[in-house]
C-alpha positions in Angstrom: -136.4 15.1 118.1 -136.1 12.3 115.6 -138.6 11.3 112.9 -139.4 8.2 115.4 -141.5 8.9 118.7 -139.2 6.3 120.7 -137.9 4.9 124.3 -137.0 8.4 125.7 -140.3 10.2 124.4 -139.1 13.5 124.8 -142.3 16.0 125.3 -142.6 14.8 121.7 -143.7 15.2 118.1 -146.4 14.2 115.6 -145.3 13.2 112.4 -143.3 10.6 112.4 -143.4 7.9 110.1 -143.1 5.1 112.6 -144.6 5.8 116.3 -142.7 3.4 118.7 -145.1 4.7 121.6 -147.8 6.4 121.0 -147.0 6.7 124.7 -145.0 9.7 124.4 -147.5 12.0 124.7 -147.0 15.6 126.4 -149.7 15.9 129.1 -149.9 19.8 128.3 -152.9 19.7 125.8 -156.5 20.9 124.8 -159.2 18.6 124.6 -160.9 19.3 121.0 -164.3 19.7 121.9 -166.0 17.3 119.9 -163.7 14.1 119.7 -165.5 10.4 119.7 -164.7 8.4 122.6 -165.6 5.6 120.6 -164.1 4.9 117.0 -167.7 3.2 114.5 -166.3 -0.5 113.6 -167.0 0.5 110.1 -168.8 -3.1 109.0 -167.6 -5.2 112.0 -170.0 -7.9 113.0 -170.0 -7.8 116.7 -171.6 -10.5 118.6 -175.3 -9.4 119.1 -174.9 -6.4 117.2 -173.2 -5.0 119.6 -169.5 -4.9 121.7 -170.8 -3.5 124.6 -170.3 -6.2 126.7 -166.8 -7.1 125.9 -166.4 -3.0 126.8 -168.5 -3.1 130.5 -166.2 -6.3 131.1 -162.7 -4.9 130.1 -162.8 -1.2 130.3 -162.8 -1.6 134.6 -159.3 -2.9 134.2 -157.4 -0.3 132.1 -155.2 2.7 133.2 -153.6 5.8 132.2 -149.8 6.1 132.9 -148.6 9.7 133.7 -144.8 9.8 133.9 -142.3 12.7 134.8 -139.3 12.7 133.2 -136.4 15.1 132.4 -136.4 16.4 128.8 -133.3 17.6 126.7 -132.6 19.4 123.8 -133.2 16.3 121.0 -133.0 19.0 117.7 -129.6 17.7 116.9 -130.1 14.3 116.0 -133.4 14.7 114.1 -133.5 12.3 112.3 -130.3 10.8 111.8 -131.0 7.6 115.2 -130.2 4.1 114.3 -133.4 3.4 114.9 -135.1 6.2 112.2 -132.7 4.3 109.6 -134.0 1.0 110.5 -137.4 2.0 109.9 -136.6 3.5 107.0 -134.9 1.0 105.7 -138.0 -1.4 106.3 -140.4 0.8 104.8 -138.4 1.9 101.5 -137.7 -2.1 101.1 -141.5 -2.9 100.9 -142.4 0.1 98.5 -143.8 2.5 101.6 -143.2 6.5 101.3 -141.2 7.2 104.8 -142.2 11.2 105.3 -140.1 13.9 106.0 -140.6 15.9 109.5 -139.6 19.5 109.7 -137.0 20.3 112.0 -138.0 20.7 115.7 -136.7 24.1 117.5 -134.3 24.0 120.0 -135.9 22.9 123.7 -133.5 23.6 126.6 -133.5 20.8 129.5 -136.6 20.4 131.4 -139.3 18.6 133.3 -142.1 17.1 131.1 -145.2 15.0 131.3 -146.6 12.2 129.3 -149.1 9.6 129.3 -149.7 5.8 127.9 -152.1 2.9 129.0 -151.7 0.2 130.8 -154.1 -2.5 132.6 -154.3 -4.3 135.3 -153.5 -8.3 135.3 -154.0 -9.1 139.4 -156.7 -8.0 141.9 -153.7 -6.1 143.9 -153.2 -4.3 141.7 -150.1 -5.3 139.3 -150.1 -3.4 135.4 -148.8 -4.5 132.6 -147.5 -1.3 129.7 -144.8 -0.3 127.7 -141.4 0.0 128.4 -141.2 3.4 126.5 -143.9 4.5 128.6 -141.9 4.6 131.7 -138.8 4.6 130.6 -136.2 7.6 132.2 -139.6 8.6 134.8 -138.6 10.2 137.7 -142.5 9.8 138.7 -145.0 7.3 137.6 -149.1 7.7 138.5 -151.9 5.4 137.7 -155.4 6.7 136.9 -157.9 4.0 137.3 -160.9 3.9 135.2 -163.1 5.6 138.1 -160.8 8.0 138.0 -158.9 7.6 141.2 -155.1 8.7 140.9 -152.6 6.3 142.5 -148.5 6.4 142.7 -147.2 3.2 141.1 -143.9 1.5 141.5 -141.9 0.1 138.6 -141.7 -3.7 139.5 -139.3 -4.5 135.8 -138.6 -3.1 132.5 -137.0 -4.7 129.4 -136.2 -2.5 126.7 -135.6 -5.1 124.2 -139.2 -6.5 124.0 -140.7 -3.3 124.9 -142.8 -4.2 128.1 -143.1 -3.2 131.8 -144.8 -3.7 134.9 -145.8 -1.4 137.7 -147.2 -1.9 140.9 -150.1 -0.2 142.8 -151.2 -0.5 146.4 -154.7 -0.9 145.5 -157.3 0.1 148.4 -159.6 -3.0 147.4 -160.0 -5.5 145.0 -159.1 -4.0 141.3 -160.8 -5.3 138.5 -158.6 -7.5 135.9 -158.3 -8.5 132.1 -157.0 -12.3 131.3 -154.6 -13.1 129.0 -155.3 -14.7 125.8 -153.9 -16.9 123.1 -152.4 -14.6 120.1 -151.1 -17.4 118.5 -155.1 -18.6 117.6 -155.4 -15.1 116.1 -156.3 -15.5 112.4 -156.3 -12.7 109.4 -159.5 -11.3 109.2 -159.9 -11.9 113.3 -162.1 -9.2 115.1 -160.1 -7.2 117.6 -161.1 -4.4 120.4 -158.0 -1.9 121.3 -158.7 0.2 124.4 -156.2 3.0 126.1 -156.4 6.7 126.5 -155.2 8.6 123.3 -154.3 12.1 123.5 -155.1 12.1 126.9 -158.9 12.7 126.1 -160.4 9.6 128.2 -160.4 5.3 127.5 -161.5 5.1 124.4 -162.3 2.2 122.3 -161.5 1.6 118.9 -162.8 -1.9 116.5 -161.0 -3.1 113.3 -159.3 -6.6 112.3 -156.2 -8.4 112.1 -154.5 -7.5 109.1 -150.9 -9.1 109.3 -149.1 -11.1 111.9 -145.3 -11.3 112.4 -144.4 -7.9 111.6 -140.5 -7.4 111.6 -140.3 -3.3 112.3 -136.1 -4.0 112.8 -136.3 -2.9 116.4 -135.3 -6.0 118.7 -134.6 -9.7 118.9 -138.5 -10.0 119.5 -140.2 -8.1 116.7 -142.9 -10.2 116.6 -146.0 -7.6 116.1 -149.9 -8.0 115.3 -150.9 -5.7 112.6 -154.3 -4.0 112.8 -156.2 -1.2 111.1 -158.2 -0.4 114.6 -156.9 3.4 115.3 -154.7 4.1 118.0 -152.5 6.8 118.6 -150.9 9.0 120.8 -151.4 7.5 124.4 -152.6 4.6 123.5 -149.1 2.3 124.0 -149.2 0.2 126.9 -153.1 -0.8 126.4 -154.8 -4.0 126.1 -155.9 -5.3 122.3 -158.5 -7.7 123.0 -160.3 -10.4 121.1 -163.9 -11.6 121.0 -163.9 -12.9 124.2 -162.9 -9.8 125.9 -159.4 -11.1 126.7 -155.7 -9.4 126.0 -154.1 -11.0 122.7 -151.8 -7.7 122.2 -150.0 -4.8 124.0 -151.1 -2.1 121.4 -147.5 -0.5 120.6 -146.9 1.4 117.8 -148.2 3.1 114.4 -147.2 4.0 111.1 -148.6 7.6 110.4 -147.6 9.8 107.8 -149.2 12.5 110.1 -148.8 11.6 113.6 -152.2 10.5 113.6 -154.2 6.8 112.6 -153.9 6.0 109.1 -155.0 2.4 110.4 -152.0 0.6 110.3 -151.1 0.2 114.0 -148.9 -2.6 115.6 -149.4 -4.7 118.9 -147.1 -7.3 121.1 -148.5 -10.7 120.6 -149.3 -12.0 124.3 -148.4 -15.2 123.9 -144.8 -13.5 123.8 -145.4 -11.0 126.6 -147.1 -13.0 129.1 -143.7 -15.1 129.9 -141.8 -11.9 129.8 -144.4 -10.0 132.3 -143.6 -12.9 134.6 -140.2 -12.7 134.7 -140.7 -9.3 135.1 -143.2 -9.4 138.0 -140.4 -11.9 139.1 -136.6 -10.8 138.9 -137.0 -6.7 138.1 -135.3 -7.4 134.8 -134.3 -10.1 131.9 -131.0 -10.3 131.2 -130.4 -11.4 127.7 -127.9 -13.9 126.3 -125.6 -13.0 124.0 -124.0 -14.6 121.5 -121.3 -11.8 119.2 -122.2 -12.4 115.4 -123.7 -10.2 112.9 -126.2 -12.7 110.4 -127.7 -12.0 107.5 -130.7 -14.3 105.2 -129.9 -17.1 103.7 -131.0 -17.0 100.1 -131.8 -19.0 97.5 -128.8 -18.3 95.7 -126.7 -18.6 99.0 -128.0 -21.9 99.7 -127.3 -23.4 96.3 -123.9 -21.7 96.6 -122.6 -23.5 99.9 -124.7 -26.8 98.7 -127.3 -26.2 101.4 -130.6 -27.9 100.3 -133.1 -25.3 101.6 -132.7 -21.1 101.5 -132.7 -21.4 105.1 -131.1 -20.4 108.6 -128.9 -17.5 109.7 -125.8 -16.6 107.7 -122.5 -15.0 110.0 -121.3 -12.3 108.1 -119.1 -11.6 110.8 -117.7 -12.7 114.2 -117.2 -9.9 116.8 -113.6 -10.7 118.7 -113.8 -11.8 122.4 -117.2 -13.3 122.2 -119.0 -16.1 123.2 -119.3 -17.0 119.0 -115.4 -16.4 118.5 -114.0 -18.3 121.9 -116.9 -21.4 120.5 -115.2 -21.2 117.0 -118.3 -19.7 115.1 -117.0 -18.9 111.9 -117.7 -15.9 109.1 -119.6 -18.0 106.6 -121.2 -20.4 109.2 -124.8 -21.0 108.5 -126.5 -21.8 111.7 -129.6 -23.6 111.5 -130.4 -24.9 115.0 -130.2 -23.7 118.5 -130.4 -27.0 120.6 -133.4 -28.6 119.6 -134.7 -25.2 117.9 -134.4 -25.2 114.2 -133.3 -21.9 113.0 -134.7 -20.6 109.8 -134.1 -17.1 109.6 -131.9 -14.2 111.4 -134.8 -13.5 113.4 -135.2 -17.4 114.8 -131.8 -17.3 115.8 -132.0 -13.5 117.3 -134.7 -14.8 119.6 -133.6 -17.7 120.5 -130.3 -16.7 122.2 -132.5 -13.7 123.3 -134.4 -16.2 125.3 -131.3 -17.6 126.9 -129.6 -16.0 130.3 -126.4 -15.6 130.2 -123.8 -18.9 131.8 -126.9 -21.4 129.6 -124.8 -23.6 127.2 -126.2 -24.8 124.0 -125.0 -26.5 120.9 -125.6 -24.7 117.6 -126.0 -26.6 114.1 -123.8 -25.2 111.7 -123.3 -25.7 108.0 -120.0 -25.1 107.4 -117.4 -27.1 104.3 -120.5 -28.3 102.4 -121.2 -30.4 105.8 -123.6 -29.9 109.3 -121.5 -29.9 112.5 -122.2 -28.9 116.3 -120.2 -26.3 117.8 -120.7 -25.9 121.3 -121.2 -22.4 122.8 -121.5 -20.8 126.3 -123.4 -17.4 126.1 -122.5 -14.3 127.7 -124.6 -11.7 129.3 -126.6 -8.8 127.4 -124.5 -6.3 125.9 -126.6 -3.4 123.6 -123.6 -1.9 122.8 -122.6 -5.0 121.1 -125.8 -6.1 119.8 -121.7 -6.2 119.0 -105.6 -10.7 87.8 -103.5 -12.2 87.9 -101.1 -12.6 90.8 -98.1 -10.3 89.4 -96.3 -9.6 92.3 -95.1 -6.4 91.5 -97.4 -4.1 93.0 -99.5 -3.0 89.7 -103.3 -3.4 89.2 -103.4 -5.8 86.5 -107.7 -6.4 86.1 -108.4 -9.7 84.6 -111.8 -10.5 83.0 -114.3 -12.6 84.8 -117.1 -13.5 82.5 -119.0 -15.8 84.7 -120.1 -13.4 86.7 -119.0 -10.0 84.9 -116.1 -8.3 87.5 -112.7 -7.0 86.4 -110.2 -8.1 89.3 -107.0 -6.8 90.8 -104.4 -7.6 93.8 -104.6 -5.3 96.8 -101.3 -3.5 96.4 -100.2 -0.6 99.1 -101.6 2.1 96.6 -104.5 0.9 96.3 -104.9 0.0 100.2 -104.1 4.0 100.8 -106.6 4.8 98.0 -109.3 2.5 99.3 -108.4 3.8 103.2 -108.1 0.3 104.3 -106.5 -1.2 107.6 -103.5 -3.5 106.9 -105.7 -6.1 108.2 -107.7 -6.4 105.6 -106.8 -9.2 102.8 -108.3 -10.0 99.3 -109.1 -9.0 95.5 -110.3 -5.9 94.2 -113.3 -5.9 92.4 -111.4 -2.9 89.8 -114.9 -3.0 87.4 -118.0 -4.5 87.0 -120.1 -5.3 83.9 -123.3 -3.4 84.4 -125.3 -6.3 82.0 -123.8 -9.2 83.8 -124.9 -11.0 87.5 -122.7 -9.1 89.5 -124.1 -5.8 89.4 -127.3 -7.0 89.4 -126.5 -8.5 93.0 -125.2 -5.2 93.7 -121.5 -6.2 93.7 -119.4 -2.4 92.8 -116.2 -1.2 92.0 -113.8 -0.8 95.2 -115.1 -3.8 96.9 -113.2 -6.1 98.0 -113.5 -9.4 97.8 -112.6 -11.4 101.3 -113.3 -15.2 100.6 -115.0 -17.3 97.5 -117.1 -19.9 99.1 -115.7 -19.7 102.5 -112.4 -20.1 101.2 -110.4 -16.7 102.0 -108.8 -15.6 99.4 -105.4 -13.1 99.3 -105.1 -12.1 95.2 -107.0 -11.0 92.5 -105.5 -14.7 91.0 -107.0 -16.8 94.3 -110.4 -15.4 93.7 -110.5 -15.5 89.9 -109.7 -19.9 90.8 -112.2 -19.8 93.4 -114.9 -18.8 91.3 -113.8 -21.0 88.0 -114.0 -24.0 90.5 -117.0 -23.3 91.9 -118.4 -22.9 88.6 -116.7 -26.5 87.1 -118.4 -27.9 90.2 -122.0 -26.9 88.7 -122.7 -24.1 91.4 -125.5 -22.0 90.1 -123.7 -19.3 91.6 -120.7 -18.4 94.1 -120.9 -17.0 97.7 -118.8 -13.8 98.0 -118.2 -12.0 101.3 -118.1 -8.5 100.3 -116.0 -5.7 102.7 -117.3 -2.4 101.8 -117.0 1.0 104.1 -116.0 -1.0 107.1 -118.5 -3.0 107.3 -118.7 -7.2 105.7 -121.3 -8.9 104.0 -122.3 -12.0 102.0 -123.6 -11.9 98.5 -124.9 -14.7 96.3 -124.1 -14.0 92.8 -125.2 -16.2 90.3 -123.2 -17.3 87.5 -124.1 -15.5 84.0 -125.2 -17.3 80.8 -122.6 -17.7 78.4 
């Protein structure tokens, strides 16, 4: 089982660092005898002293999801999912400790239980949870608050924003929670999260906003409320509410050193999932558009090296073949900074706003491309997850040459060095043969064995056409130069500025 608790939940694990479900609870547990069913606000000022009545109002309308599902033997990826990396990645790049989890034991295929929230948005009994709740059920049951068990259908899933809605045949009128408006949530804002953790009953836990617009790497939509409220294990799926007792959140995941609350949980905003849930409720499913590019931020340094006035928008880095991007002429190097009407100002904009599309809608993107904005015109396709795709001596020696500006020894890409290197003939442009480790490049993490691709956009085929790129850019008064990197496979931009003399 991997270090993340995720879609598939397999009869799962405590100790991961980031809980993507705390839905993924086994059913097969022991109720500690003396567990509170109600977490002390610890100084929160409830209105009257008191949030009892936001509780009798709510508490009617939340659930318990029990799902059966086929479990397999996870042991041999512990650890090593796309998704642990991402998290990883994320936590290591804002100073966070991401702990270790022993290896699980083996577990041979077999039928499992587990349980999240959920609650109910319509009288007839429609439920809003998580998509890793449900997801790979072969049974799904609904435990209403009075305790009466019901089978529920699955109405639509979407993996990529994390939500799902089931059905009930209610025997009478069900009681309901409203939606609310996330985006008048404020720092500091008093919230209520309610679900059924570790199986032991709805319980109801009080804390505050603490952050909004938490990017945890895992989809176009990554969008999440922080909160120090405590939720754990089974509590996925369940309403956060606000003051007024209605749903701002879909409580979703936790960071936890421990598998348990350390306060630091993670909700879907619901201005975000309410237009999903309906689509949902609607079709069954979202189909996403696609568009074929991987991006990357657009820094300070990039900006001032293509001449664009603000550090914003998404940067190509590279444009998957057969796309919807490559047949609309999206180049490497394009800066897109609107989708329509939709200005664009990071990865994530852009990420979300083709998410939002269906596949067959057209759209014109605002590129900056040549030191100028232009409109390329793109159809997108449908959603794919699989694709979410020196001197010039002329006789074959590696001849470095100097670059002081920025501190790199070049040379030519001969055959040796191609073999040595294990690159595909495809691949054109100047190796980087050393790098001064007091000088800009290193410190932009440029290293020997990289090779350079293009110079400002401008591709460039010798160690002699990149060492002119950069003088020019440099006599032109660029603070620095835009080099896209290709390193293990994989491309990518990097801003380096030019050094002091």
């Amino acid at each position: 089982m991997s270090n993340l608790l995720r879609k598939h939940r397999a009869a799962a694990i405590v100790g991961a660092a980031i809980i993507v479900g705390a839905g993924a609870l086994p059913f097969a547990f022991s109720t500690p005898a003396a567990v509170a069913a109600t977490a002390e606000p610890g100084g929160i000022i409830a209105p009257g002293g008191s949030f009892a009545p936001i509780v009798d109002a709510d508490k009617p309308a939340v659930v318990t999801v029990t799902t059966t599902m086929k479990v397999t033997d996870t042991s041999a990826d512990a650890g090593d999912s796309p998704m642990d990396e991402q998290f990883r990645q994320f936590f290591e790049n804002q100073g966070i400790p991401f702990p270790q989890q022993e290896a699980p034991q083996h577990r041979p295929a077999q039928r499992a239980m587990a349980l999240g929230s959920g609650f109910l948005i319509s009288p007839d009994g429609v439920i809003v949870t998580n998509n890793h709740v449900i997801q790979n059920a072969t049974d799904i049951k609904v435990t209403l608050d009075d305790g009466t068990e019901l089978p529920a259908k699955l109405l639509g899933a979407d993996a990529k924003s994390d939500l799902a809605v089931l059905k009930i045949k209610a025997p009478k009128p069900l009681a309901t929670v409203a939606w609310g408006d996330s985006d008048k949530l404020k720092l500091g804002d008093q919230i209520l999260a309610i679900g059924n953790p570790f199986g032991i009953g709805t319980t109801v836990t009080a804390g505050i906003v603490s952050a909004r617009g938490r990017d945890l790497h895992s989809g176009p939509y990554d969008d999440f409320i922080q909160i120090d409220a405590p939720i754990n294990h089974g509590n996925s799926g369940g309403p956060l509410v606000d003051r007024d007792g209605n749903v701002v959140g879909i409580n979703t995941a936790i960071y936890s050193p421990n598998g348990g609350s350390v306060g630091v949980g993670f909700a879907i905003p619901s201005d975000q999932a309410k237009a999903i849930v309906a689509k949902l409720e609607k079709n069954g499913s979202i189909d996403h558009g696609y568009l074929g590019v991987a991006i990357q931020p657009v820094t300070a340094d990039v900006a001032d090296a293509v001449g664009l006035s603000q550090p914003q928008g998404a940067l190509v880095a590279s444009v998957n073949d057969g796309t919807p991007a490559a047949r609309a002429g999206i180049k490497t190097g394009d800066i897109v900074t609107a989708v329509g009407s939709e200005t664009v100002k990071s990865p994530k904009d852009l990420s979300r706003l083709v998410a939002d599309l269906a596949p067959g809608d057209k759209r014109s993107l605002t590129v900056w491309r040549d030191g100028k904005s232009m409109d390329v015109n793109v159809t997108l396709g449908g959603n794919d997850d699989s694709k979410q795709a020196a001197n010039d001596s002329g006789d074959g020696k590696v001849q470095p040459s100097n670059q002081p500006s920025i501190g790199v020894g070049l040379a030519n890409l001969t055959p040796d060095l191609r073999e040595q290197l294990n690159l595909p003939h495809g691949v054109e442009g100047a190796v980087v043969a050393s790098v001064n480790p007091d000088k800009s490049a290193a410190a932009a993490g440029i290293q020997a064995g990289d090779i350079i691709v293009s110079v400002n956009d401008q591709p460039v085929h010798s160690a002699h056409d990149a060492q002119n790129a950069v003088a020019q850019a440099g006599k032109a008064g660029r603070k620095s130069v835009l080099l896209l990197i290709e390193r293990g496979g994989d491309k990518t931009f990097v801003a380096v500025p030019f050094s002091a003399a």
